[in-house]
N, C-alpha and C positions, 0 to 999 in steps of 0.2 A: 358794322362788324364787331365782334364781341373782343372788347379789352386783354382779357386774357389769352386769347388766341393771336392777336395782333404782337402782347408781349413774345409768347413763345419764338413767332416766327422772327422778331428782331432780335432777341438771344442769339436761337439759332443760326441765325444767320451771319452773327457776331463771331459766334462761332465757325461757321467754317469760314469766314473769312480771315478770321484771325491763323486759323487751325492749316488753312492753304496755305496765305503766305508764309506762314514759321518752317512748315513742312517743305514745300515747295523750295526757299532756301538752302534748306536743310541738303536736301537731297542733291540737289545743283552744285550748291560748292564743294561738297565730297566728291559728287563723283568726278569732279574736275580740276581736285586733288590727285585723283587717279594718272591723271593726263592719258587716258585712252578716247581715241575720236569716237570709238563703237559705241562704249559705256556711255559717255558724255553726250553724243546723238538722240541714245538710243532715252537717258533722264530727260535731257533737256527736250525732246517731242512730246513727252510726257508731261513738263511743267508745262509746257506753251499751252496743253489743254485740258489742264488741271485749273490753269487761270481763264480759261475764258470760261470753265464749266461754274466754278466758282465763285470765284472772286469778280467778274463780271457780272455775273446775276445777285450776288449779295452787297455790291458795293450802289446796286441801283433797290436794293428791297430794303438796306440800311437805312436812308433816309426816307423814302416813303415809310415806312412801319415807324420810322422815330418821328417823323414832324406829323401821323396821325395820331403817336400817343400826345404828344404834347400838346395836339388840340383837342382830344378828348378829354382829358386831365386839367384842362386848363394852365401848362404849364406858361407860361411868357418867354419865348427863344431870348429874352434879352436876359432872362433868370442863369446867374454865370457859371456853372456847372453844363447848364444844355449851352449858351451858348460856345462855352470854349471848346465844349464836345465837338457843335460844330464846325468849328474852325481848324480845330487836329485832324479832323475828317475832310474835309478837303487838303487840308497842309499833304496828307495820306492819301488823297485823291491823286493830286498834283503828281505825288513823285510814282503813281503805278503808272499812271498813264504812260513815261517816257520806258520805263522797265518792262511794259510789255513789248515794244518795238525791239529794245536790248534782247528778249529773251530770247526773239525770232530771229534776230540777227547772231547771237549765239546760236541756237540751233542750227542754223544753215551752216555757220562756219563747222562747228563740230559735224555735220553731215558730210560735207564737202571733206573735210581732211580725214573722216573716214572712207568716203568711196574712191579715195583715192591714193590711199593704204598712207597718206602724211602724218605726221605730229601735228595737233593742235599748233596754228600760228600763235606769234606776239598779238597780235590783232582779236585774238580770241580773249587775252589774259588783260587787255585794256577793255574791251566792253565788259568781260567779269567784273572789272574794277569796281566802273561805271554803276552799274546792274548794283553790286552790293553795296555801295555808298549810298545809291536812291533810297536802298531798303532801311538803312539805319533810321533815318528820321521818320520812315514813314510804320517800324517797328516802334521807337519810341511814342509816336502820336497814338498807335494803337492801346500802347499800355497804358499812355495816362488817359485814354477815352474810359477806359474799363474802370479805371481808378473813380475816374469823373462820374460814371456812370451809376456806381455801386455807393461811394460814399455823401456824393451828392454836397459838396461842398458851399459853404456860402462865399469866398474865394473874398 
């Protein structure tokens, strides 16, 4: 497969992975700001598949597309720029995994206490918590991936 098409699609793919999750946040804690069940339902059905379109399919092309450049290239994964890339990438793996179950589990509660004309529970504003906390570190591993990735550090 030709190098330069391999780069594009691991950009790319950098990109909307990076470009969902920021987004996908973004939207979720606003509108849950709001405190409407409709609103908050109506995002959060939205994130739940934003992320599997997404961030499930780029979080599986991410490392295929980057451990083919590095053996076309010749890089060595122990070279500490790709390796700690590696490792913020799972650090980042680690914490979507449990945030996607939170999302769904948000979305049900926000469904539920819409179809049943209630205020968003307490129970809703602890898995938010939950949910935005994972995302911190797994926001920061992204940034310094891209840091790592562009300036190529000898660390």
């Amino acid at each position: 497969m030709d190098i330069a098409l391999v780069k594009f699609l691991h950009i790319l793919s950098s990109t909307f992975l990076f470009g969902t999750g920021v987004g996908t946040a973004f939207y979720l804690l606003f509108a849950s700001r709001q405190r409407d069940p409709v609103v908050v339902a109506a995002v959060a059905r939205l994130v739940v598949i934003a992320d599997w379109l997404f961030t499930a399919t780029t979080i599986v092309v991410q490392p295929l597309t980057g451990l083919y450049l590095a053996h076309r290239l010749h890089i060595p994964l122990s070279t500490p720029w790709l390796y700690w890339s590696i490792v913020l990438f799972v650090i980042a793996g680690l914490c979507w995994l449990p945030v996607v179950g939170i999302q769904i589990r948000l979305r049900d509660i926000a469904q539920q206490a819409a179809a049943s004309g209630q205020p968003l529970p307490a129970a809703y504003d602890r898995h938010l918590g939950t949910w935005a906390a994972m995302g911190v570190p797994a926001l920061f591993s992204f940034l310094a991936i891209f840091y790592l990735m562009t300036a190529k550090p000898a660390l």
